[in-house]
SEKOL-729595 format. One record per residue (C-alpha): x, y, z. Coordinates in steps of 0.02 Angstrom, whole numbers, plus 50000, padded with zeros to 5 digits. Each point is the difference from the previous one (the first is absolute). Example, Ala and Ser with C-alpha at 12.3 -4.5 7.8 and 13.67 -1.06 7.14 Angstrom:
// residues 2
506154977550390
500695017249967
//
This chain:
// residues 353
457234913451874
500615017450031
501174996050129
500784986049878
500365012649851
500905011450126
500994985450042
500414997049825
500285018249958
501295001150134
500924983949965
500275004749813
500505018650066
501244991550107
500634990049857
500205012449892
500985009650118
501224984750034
500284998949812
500455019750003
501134996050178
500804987649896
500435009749836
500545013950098
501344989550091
500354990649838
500375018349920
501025005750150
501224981850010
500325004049825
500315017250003
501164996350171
500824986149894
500505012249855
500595011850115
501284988050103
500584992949808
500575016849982
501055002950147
500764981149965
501835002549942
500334989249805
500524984350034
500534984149873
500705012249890
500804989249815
500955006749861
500084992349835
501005007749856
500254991249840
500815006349843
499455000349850
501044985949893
500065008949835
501435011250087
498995017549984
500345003750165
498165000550070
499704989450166
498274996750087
499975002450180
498544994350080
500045005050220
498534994550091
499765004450218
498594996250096
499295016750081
501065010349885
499305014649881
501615005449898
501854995349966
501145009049977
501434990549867
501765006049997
500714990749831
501624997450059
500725012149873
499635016650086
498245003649949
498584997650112
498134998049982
498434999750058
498844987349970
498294997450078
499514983949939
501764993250026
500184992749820
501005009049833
500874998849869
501715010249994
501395000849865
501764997450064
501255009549868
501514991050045
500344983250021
500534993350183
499334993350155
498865010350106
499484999850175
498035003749989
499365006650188
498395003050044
499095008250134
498204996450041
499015011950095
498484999850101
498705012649984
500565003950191
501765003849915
500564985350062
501524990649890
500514982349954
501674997049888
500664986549890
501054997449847
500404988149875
501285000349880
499904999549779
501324998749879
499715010049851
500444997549818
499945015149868
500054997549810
501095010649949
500525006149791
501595008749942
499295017149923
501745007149992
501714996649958
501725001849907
500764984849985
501585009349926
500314985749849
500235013249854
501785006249988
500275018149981
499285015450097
498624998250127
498344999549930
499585019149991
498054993550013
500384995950158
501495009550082
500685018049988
501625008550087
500045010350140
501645013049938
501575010650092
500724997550138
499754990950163
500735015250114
498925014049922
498274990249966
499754986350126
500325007150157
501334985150040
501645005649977
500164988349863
501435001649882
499624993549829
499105009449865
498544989849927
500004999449832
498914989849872
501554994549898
500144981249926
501634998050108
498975001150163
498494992249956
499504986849868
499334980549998
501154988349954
499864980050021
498394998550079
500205013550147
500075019250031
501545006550055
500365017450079
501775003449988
500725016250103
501765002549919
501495012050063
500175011549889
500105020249987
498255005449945
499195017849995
500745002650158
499764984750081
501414984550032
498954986949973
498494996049900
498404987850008
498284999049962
498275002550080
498484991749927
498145002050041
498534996749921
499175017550046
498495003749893
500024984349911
499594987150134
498965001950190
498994988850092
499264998050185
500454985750094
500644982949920
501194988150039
501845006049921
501394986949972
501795005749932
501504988849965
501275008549981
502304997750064
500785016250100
501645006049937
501324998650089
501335010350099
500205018350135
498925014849930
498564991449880
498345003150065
498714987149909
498055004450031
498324992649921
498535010550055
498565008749980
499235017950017
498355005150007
499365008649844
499465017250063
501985003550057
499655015949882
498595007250113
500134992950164
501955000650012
500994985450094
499764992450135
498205005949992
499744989749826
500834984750084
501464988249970
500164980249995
501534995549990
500004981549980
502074998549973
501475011450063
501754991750018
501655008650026
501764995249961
500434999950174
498894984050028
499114994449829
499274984250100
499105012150114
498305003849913
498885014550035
498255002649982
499255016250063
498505011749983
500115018250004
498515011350033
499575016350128
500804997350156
501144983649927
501145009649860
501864999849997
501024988950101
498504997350111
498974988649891
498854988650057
501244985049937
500774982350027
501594992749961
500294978549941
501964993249991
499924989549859
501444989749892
500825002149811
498875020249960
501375004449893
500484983149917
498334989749994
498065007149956
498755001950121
498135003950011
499635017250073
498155000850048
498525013350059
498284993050037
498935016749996
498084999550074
498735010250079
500644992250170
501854996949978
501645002149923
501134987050012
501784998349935
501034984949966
501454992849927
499904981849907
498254999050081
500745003850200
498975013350064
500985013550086
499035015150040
498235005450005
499015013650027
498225001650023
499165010649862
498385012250030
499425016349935
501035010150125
501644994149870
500375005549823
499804981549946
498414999449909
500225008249849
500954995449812
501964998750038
501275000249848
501584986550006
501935005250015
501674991749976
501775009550026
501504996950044
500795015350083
501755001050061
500545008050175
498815010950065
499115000650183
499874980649996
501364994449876
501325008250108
501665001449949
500674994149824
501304985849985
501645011749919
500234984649879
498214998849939
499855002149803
498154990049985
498464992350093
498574992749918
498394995150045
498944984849896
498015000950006
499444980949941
498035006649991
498715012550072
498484993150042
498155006050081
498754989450037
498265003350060
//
């Protein structure tokens, strides 16, 4: 009897020690499994993105990786994020289609990329304008004068004295027209006009659109542009420039857009030029779309320069618009001997956001 409960002491010992051999191991396979998932590089990586459809410019994006622990999502529009679980929700503010890339990575640090591509669509609502039907001077709720001459207070060499006189400035049959006359006037040969709606009307980014005809002939120089609002403080180029039209009489079918800011003022502004037909004798669209990310500048919707926007640029603040018509100057050049009058015709002024 004795000798058979040692026997059965020792076989249930023994069986409880297999059952602790065997949880042991168990524990140590998984532990060895999660440690080899975590040297494994992310594999089957997907990327969905899928805009919203009632055009407010948020898109899903869903990325899913075997193995992986993050992603890292560039939006295709200069701004980069990252996301751990791989899925968000981000607001596009301009319209367009963007390349999305993501990068997966391990917890090893090891990487897996992909990228899909979404086409965006933003709702956008006119919050500004001047649609120049009342005859008669500019509206004064929306437009002041900039006044004396170009040589001694625009730094261009200009020639004309601006004044705020009926003769160079006033609405008539549905458009705006600028007219810079030859005439003998405090000093100055010619005269014009320089409007700007300075302390009546800023904004931050929007989308701008400008119809407007060039005048014609050597020495007018026709520009629609825009300054930023704390010129009084920060000084130029520091408070920065858009200028989303310049055109000369040398070439009015060559169209100029250029930004000025530190390091890009003067005749070495970060710019872009577009040959197009009929400036001075048919209307055409002159456009700015203004973002966080980008500025953009085109002409009858043809996109001819951009430049990437960030903090490091004086392009995220209120900007005030401008319209003149200057004549001669650093980029008018010379003046035709036979020219009397030039005139420029603004159709509408629009913003959009």
């Amino acid at each position: 009897m004795l000798n058979f409960n040692i026997y059965h002491n020792t076989m249930r010992n023994f069986a409880r020690g297999c059952i602790l051999l065997s949880l042991f191991l168990m524990a140590c396979s998984k532990a060895s499994s999660s440690s080899d998932n975590s040297a494994l590089p992310p594999t089957n990586l997907t990327v969905n993105a899928v805009a919203a459809q009632d055009s407010s410019g948020n898109v899903s994006i869903t990325a899913k990786a075997s193995n992986a622990t993050t992603y890292d999502i560039d939006f295709g529009n200069g701004v980069i994020q990252t996301v751990p679980s791989g899925s968000t929700t981000y607001k596009y503010t301009a319209a367009g289609t963007y390349t999305i890339n993501v990068v997966a990575k391990s917890a090893s640090g090891q990487t897996l990329s992909a990228n899909t591509n979404v086409t965006v669509a933003i709702k956008v609502s006119l919050v500004w304008s001047d649609e120049f039907n009342v005859d008669g001077a500019p509206d004064p709720n929306k437009w002041g004068y900039d006044i004396g001459t170009g040589s001694g207070g625009w730094g261009n060499s200009e020639l004309e004295y601006y004044t705020n006189r009926a003769q160079n400035a006033y609405v008539q049959g549905g458009t705006l027209k600028i007219v810079a006359l030859k005439e003998n006037y405090s000093g100055s040969a010619y005269t014009s006009a320089k409007l700007l709606s300075k302390n009546k009307y800023a904004f931050t980014y929007g989308h701008i659109d400008i119809r407007a005809k060039l005048p014609s002939g050597q020495g007018p120089w026709p520009a629609l542009w825009m300054l930023g609002s704390n010129i009084d403080t920060a000084g130029w180029p520091a408070c920065g420039e858009m200028d989303i039209m310049e055109a000369n009489g040398a070439n009015s079918n060559k169209i100029y857009g250029t930004l000025h800011y530190p390091g890009h003022s003067g005749a070495n502004g970060n710019g872009n030029t577009l040959i197009i037909s009929n400036a001075t004798t048919a209307f055409h669209v002159y456009s700015l779309d203004w973002s966080p990310s980008a500025i953009k500048i085109y002409v009858d919707n043809q996109l001819f320069q951009t430049v990437a926007n960030s903090s490091g640029i004086p392009f995220n603040h209120d900007f005030f618009f401008i319209m003149n018509l200057a004549i001669g100057g650093t980029f008018g050049g010379s003046v035709d001997p036979a020219f009397n009058s030039a005139t420029m015709e603004v159709d509408y002024i629009r913003v959009y956001k």
